[in-house]
C-alpha positions in Angstrom: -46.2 -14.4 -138.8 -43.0 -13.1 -140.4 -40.1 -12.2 -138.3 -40.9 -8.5 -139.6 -44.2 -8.4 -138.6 -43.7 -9.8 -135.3 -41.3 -7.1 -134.2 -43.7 -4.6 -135.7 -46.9 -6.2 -133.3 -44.4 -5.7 -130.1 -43.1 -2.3 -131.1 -47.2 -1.2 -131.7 -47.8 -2.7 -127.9 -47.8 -0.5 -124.8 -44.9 -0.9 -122.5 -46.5 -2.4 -119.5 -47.7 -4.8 -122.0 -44.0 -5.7 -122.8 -42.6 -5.5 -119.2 -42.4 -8.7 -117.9 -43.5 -9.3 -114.1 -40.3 -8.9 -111.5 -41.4 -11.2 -109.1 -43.6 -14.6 -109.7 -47.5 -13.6 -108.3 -47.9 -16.2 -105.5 -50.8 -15.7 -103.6 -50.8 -14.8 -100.3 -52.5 -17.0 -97.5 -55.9 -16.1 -95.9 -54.4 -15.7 -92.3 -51.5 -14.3 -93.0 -53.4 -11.4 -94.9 -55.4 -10.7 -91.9 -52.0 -10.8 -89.9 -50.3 -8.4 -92.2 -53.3 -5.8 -91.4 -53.2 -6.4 -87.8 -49.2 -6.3 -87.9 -50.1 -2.8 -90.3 -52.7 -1.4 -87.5 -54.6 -0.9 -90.4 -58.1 1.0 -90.0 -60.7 2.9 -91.4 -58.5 5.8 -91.5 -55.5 4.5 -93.5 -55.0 4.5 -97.2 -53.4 1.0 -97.7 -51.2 0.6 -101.2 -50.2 -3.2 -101.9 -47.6 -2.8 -104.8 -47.7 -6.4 -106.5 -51.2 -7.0 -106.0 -51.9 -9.9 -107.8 -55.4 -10.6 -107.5 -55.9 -8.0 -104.9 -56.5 -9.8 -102.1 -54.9 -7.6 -99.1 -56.5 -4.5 -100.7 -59.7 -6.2 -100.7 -59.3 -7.5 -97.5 -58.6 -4.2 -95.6 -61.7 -2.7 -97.1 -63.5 -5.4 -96.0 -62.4 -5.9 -93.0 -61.8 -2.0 -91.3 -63.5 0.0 -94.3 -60.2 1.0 -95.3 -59.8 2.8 -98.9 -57.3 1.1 -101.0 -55.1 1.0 -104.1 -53.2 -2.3 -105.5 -50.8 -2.0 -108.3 -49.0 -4.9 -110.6 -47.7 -4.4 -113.5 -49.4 -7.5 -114.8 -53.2 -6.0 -116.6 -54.2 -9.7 -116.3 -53.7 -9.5 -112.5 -55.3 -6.1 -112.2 -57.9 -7.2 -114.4 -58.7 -10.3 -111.8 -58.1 -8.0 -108.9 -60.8 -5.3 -110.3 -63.6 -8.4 -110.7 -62.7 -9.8 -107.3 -63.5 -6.3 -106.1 -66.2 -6.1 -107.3 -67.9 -9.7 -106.3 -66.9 -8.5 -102.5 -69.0 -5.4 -102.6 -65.7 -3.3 -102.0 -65.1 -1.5 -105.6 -66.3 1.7 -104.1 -63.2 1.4 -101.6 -60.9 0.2 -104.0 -58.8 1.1 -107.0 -56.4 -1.1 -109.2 -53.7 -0.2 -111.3 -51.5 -1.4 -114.1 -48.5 0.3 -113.0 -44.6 -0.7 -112.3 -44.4 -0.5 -108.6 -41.0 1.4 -109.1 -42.8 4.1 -110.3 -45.9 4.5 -108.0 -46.5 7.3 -106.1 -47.1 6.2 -102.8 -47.6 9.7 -101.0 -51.4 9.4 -100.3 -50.4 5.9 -98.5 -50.0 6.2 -94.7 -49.3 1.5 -95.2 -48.1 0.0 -97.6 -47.5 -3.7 -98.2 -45.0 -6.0 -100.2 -44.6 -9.2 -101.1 -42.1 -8.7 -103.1 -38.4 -10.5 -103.6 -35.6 -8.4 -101.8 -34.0 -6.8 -104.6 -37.4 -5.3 -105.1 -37.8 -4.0 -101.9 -34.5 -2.6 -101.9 -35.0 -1.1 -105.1 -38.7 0.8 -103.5 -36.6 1.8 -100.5 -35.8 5.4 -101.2 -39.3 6.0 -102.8 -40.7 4.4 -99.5 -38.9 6.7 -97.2 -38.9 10.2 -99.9 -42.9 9.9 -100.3 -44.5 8.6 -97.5 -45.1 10.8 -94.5 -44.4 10.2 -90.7 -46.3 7.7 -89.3 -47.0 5.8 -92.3 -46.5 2.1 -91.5 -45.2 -0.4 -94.2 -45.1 -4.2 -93.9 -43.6 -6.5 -95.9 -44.3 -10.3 -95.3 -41.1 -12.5 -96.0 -38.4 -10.6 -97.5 -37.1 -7.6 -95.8 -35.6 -4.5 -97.0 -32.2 -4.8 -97.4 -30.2 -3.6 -94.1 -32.9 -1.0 -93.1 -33.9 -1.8 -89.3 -37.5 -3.1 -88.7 -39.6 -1.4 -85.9 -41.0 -5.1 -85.3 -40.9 -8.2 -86.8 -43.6 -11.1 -86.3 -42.5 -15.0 -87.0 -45.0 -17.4 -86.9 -46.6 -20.7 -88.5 -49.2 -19.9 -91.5 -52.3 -22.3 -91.4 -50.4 -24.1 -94.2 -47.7 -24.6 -91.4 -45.1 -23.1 -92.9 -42.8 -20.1 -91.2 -43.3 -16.6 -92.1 -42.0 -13.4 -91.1 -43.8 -10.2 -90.9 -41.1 -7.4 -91.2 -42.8 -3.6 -90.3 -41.3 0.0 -90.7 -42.8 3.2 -89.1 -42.1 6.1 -91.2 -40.5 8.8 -88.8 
């Protein structure tokens, strides 16, 4: 293809399309999803947003597990697009939604938890959204990285099942 037409292809693609991921998609272990819920006190009540979803798994998992309704965003169609099937082939796609969406630009008001596994600068970047949209009581949980200097409520270190240390960082919304 000519340099000419090349530019003209990326100019005619959507933006998400152009966008490339902020943080690498590494998937997060079995038992530390189900410990992020716990952590969360997530239940059939909650509306649980995981922004960076990857393939979905949380979401999934906290529809499966407690019947709780769920929306995961990336900004990566391909991820949403394995997220959606993955959904599907666990019986949860009437609980669930995915989106192709920049996580710095979700609307995360109809959340009362939200999850990250997300780099810091990310996190620190969602902060003022987190604490502008979400009402009191809301939880958010972030597994690794925290949120820049903003105090956790709790914080839960342990050994995965692939023995390697994590830490659990949670927020209450006041």
């Amino acid at each position: 293809m000519r340099p000419m037409g090349a530019a003209l292809l990326l100019l005619s693609m959507p933006l998400w399309a152009q966008a490339p991921p902020r943080a690498p998609f590494v998937a997060t272990p079995p038992d530390v999803v189900s410990r992020m819920l716990m952590f969360a006190d997530v239940g059939p009540q909650d509306v649980l947003y995981d922004l960076g979803c990857g393939d979905g798994r949380i979401v999934i998992a906290a529809a499966q597990m407690f019947g709780t309704r769920g929306v995961g965003v990336d900004i990566d169609p391909l991820r949403v697009e394995e997220a959606q099937a993955n959904a599907k082939r666990a019986g949860v796609e009437h609980l669930v939604t995915f989106r192709v969406q920049d996580a710095l630009e979700t609307d995360v008001s109809d959340a009362t938890v939200v999850t990250l596994y997300l780099v810091s600068a990310l996190n620190v970047k969602l902060r003022p959204r987190l604490t502008a949209m979400l009402r009191p009581g809301a939880r958010v949980v972030s597994h690794n990285f925290a949120i820049g200097d903003w105090e956790p409520n709790a914080v839960d270190v342990f050994s995965s099942a692939d023995g390697l240390s994590r830490t659990l960082y949670r927020w209450n919304i006041r």
